[in-house]
N, C-alpha and C positions, 0 to 999 in steps of 0.2 A: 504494500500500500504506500501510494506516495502522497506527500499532503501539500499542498502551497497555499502561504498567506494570500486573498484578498484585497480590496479596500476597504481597512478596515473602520471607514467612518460610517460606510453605506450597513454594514454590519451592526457598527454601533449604533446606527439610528433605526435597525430593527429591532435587536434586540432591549432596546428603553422601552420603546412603543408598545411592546408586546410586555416585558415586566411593568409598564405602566397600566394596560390593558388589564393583565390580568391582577392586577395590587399583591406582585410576588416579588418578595424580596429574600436574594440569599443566591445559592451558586446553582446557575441556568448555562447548560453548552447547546449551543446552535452549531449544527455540522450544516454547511453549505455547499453546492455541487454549481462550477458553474458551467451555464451549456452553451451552447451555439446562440441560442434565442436568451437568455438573460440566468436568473440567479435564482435557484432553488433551495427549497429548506429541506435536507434530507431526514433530520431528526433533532427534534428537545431532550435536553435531559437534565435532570437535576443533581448532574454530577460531572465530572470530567470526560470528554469523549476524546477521540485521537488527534482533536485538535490542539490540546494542551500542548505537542509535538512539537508544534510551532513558534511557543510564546519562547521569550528569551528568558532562561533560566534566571536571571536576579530579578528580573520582573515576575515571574510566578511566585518566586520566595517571597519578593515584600509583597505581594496580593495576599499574599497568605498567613503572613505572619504580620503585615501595619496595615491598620483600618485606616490609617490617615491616608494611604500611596495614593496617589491619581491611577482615574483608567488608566489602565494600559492597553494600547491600540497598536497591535504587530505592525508592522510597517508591509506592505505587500511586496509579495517574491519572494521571501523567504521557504523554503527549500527544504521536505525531512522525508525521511521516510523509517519503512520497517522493512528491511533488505528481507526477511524471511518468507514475508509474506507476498512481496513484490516473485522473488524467488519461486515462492510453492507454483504461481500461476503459469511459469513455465512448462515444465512437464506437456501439461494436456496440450500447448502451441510450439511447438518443437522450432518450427521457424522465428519466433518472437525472440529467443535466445541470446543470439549476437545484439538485439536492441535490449533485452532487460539487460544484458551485463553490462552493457554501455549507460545507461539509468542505473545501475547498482554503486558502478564505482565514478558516476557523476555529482551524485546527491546523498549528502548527508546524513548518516543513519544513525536514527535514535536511539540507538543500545550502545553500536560498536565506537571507542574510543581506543587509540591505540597507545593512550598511556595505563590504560585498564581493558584488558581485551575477554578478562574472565567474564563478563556480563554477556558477550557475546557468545562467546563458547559454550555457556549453557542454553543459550539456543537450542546447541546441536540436540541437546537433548528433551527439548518443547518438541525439534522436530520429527524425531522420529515416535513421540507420543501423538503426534498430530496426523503422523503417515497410518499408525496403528490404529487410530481411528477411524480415517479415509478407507481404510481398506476391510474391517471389520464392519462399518454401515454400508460400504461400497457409496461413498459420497465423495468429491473432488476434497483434493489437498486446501485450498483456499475455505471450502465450505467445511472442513473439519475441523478449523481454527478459530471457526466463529461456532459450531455446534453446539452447545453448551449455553449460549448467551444471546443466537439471532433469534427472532421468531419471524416469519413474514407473514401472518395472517391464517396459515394452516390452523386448521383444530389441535387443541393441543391435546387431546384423547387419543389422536392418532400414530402417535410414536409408539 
């Protein structure tokens, strides 16, 4: 999964509007998709979604630890990803390959630092719990890393 910052004032002036709307106050993540034709709200939550990726780490600390900090507004084009998951969608597109490795080691990944690499390297072992899954429900590498936590609207009786 790759993530990119926005404009994030067109952001900020949704998400007031809609904490205003709704008289909610407290931690709200809006994931945004944007398309061809304009800017979509993929989901609300009242908790951190994979956009946290994005914020610049001493701006997430004082949001979190000084009520006094100003918004903090990402600057747009900033640039993350999660190399594993970008990764899993390979496999099934055998051709897509030479372009996700070129996207893998373009774009900044939210685990791997190479002053600290053991964060990453337990990946290897998220990934082949994630492959054992994939292959026990017989559902795609991608869809096994979210299984546990997606729902798309199916009956939930039917599992």
């Amino acid at each position: 999964m790759q993530f990119e910052s926005i404009n994030g004032a067109v952001t900020l002036a949704i998400v007031g509007c809609l904490g205003a709307a709704l008289g909610y106050i407290g931690q709200m993540s809006l994931d945004f998709i944007l398309g061809e034709d304009g800017l979509y709200l993929l989901e609300c939550n009242p908790r951190a979604t994979s956009g946290v990726h994005l914020i610049d780490s001493c701006a997430l600390i004082g949001g979190i630890t000084n009520p006094d900090q100003p918004t903090w507004v990402e600057p747009a084009g900033r640039q993350r990803q999660l190399a594993l998951a970008v990764l899993a969608s390979g496999p099934a597109q055998p051709r897509r390959w030479p372009a996700l490795l070129r996207d893998v080691a373009r774009v900044h990944d939210v685990i791997f630092e190479r002053a600290d690499p053991l964060p990453a390297l337990a990946q290897l072992r998220a990934a082949l719990a994630f492959a054992a899954i994939s292959r026990r429900k017989r559902i795609g590498l991608v869809a096994a890393m979210t299984d546990d936590i997606e729902w798309n609207g199916e009956d939930a009786g039917a599992t």
